[in-house]
N, C-alpha and C positions, 0 to 999 in steps of 0.2 A: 898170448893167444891172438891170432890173428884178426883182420876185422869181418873174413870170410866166416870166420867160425860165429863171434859174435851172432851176427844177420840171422846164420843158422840159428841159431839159439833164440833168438827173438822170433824167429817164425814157427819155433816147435811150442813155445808159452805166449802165441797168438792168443788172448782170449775172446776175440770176436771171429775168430776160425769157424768154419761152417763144414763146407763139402768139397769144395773148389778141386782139390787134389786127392781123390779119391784113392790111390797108389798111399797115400800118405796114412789114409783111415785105417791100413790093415797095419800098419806099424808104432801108432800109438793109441789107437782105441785097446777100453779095456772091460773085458764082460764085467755085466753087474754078477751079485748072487742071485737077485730076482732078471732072470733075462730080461731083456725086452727089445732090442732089433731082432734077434732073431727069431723070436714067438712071432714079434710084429709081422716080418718078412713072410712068414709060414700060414699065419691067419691070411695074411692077402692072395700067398699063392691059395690055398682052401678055397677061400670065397670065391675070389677072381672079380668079372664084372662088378657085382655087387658088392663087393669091398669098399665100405667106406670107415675111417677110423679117424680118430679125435687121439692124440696124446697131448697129455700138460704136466708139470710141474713146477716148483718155483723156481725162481729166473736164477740162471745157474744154475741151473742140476745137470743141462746136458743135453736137452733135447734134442740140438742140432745136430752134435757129437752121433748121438743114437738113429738119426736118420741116416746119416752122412754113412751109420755102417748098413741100414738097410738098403740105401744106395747100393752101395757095395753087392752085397749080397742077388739082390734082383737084377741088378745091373745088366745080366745076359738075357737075361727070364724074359723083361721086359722095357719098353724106349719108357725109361725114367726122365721124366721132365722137374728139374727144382725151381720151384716161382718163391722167391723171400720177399716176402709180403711188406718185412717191416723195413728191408729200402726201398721199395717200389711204389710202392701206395700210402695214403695220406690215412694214416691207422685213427686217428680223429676221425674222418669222417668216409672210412670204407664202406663198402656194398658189398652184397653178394654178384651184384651184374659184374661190378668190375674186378671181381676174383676169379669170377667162371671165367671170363673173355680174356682175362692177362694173363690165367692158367694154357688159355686156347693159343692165345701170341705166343707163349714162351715153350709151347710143344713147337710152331712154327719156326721160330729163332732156334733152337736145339737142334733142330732137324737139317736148318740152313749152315748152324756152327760144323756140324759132322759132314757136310758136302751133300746131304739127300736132297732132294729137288722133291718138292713138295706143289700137288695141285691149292695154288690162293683161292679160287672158287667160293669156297667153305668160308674164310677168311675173310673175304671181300664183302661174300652174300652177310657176316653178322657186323661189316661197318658200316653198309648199307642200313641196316634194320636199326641198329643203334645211332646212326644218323638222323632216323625218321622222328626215332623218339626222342633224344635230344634237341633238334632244333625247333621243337615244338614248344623249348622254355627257354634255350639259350643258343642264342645266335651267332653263328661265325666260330664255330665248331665243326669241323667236319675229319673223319675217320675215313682211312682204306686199311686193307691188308700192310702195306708196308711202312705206314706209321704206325698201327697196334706192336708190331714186330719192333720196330723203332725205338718206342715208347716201355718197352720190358727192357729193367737193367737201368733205366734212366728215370723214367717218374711216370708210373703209369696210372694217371688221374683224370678223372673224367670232370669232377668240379659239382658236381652235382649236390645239394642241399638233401636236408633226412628227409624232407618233405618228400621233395622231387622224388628220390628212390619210392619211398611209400606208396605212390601213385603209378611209377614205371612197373612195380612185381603184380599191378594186377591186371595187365594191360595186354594184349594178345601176342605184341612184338616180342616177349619174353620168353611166349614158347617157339614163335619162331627163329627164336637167337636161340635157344635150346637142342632146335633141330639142324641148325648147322653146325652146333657143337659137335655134334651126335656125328654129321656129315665129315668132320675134320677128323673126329677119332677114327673113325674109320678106315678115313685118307692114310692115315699113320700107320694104321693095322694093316692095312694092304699091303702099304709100299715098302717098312722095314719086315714084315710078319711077326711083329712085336705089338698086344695092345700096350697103350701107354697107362702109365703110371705115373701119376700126378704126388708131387711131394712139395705143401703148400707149407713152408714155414714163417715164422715170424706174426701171425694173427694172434699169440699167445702175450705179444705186447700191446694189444689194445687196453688201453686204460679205461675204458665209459664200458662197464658191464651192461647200460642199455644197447648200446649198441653190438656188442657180443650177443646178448641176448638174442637181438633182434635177426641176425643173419646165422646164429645156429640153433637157436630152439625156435621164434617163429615162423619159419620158413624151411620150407624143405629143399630150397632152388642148391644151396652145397650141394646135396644127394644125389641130386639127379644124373649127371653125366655117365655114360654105361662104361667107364675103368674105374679101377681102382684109385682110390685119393685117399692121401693122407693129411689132415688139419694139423697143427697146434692149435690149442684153444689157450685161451684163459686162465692160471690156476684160481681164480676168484668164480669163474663158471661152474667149472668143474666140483666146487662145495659150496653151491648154491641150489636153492629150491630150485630153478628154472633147469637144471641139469637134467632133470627127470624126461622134460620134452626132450633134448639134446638125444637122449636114449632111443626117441622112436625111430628119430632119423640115421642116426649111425650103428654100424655093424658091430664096429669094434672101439673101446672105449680104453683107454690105457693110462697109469699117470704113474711118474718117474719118483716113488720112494726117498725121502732125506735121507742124507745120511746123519747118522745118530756120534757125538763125539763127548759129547759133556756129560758126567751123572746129573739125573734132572734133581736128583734129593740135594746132592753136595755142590753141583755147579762146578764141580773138578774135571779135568780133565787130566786122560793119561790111555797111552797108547795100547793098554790093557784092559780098556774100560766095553771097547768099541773096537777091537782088534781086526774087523770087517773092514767095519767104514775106514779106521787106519789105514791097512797095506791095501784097502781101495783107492785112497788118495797116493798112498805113495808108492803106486804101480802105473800110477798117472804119472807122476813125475820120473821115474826110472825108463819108461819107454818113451817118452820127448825125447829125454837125456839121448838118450842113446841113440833115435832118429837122430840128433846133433852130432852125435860122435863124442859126447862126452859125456860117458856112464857115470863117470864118479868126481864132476865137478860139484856136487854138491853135498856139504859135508853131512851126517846122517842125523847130528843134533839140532843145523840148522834148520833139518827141513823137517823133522818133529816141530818149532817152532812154527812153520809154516802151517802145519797141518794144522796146529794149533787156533792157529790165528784167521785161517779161513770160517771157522767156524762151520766147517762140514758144505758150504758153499763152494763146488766143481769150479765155477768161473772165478771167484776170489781167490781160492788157490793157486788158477793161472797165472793173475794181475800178483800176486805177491811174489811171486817168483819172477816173473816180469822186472816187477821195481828190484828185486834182490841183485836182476842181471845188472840192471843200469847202474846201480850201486856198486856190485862188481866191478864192473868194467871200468867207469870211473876211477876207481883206486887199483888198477890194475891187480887183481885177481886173480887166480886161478883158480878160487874155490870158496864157494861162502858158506863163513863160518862166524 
């Protein structure tokens, strides 16, 4: 087997695979039995502006995967913008200001990656306003339009202390950086006649539940922008007392189901047990295979073993099949068994 194929191989059991290749989403994503892109995708078209939605699960289940096909899905309906929060921003100590504004840069960079020419106005007027507030506690700081744009994709941090934030959400500059949000979506609405769709990933890795807390159940500033947005949250949020608040502010609220593998009585496992969650996981691995071009490099009891061994965890199952390859290919291979 060649090293062409390999490569291939290793980019179809990517386990930190997102959206990037949307061409690819329609070839190895695989429905759940409880939907969920495409309810998701249908609730947002329903609502529309006022569509706001929260999805979580536990890490690995898929979140990404199930956006990447809402992507899909909306892709023509609407100028889909992906902001992944968790390379972008300092998940220790994020804000709601610098999620709305790097949501706002990264419609602007979108717009600029597709050739559209886009009025910075809007852009300009909320680095302006977040300039005011900023240098009001730290110095030798300063924002335009084409650093925010700059700064998404690369490290989009403002530096700012819990305090400092604390003090900037009650402050007036906030609704004013609101209203050129409002002024940007707009810009995009005209100019493609697509509103934008916001699809915010990776916030579901914050670890400080106070701070999760604090930017989706105390505060409504998430909600506000008049498109559509989709969150990850937290799965520690989402079964927590404070999820209640989380509920006033969001439309739509969603969480991606375990899969079930083990009897909980005997702790046994067998592919009979759970016949769902089974040829779920290995219809996972049958369509990679196949994106790769190789349906039947993997032999059918090893990857019962796999399925085994992930313990019903979507991205564990990736990384073992991963490591199966590299072990493969090492001992030249064709097939592991």
């Amino acid at each position: 087997m060649n090293i062409n194929m390999w490569s291939r191989l290793w980019q179809a059991f990517d386990p930190l695979f997102k959206f990037r290749d949307i061409a690819r989403i329609e070839y190895i994503y695989v429905p759940r039995e409880v939907p969920i892109a495409s309810s998701l995708a249908q609730q947002i078209e329903t609502i529309g502006r006022d569509a706001k939605a929260v999805l979580t699960g536990q890490r690995g289940s898929g979140k990404s995967t199930e956006l990447g096909k809402v992507f899909q899905i909306l892709d023509e309906k609407y100028f889909v913008v992906w902001l992944d929060a968790e390379t972008t921003m300092d998940l220790f100590n994020v804000n709601h200001l610098e999620i709305l504004i790097g949501a706002t840069a990264a419609m602007y960079k979108t717009a600029k990656d597709k050739g559209i020419e886009l009025d910075e106005g809007p852009l300009n007027r909320i680095a302006n306003s977040l300039n005011r507030v900023i240098q009001r506690r730290v110095k030798d700081i300063e924002f335009s339009a084409p650093k925010l744009i700059q700064m998404i994709g690369v490290s989009f941090r403002f530096g700012l202390s819990s305090e400092t934030v604390k003090e900037i959400d009650v402050e007036p500059e906030v609704s004013e950086i609101l209203g050129y949000i409002e002024e940007a979506i707009e810009e995009v609405n005209n100019k493609t006649g697509h509103l934008p769709l916001w699809i915010i990933d990776g916030l579901d890795k914050i670890d400080e539940l106070n701070i999760a807390q604090r930017i989706f159940a105390e505060s409504r500033l998430l909600a506000k922008p008049s498109c559509p947005i989709i969150y990850t949250i937290p799965f520690e949020l989402f079964h927590s007392p404070h999820f209640q608040r989380v509920r006033f502010h969001f439309s739509v609220t969603r969480e991606i189901p375990n899969l079930t593998l083990f009897d909980r009585e005997s702790g046994k496992f067998s592919p009979n047990n759970f016949p769902k969650s089974y040829n779920f996981l290995k219809e996972i691995a049958h369509r990679r295979l196949s994106w790769a071009n190789t349906p039947d490099l993997i032999d059918e009891q090893a990857l019962e073993l796999l399925i085994e061994g992930c313990g019903g965890v979507i991205r564990e199952f990736i990384y073992l099949i991963q490591y199966a390859l590299v072990e493969a290919q090492s001992q030249d291979k064709l097939g592991l068994i």
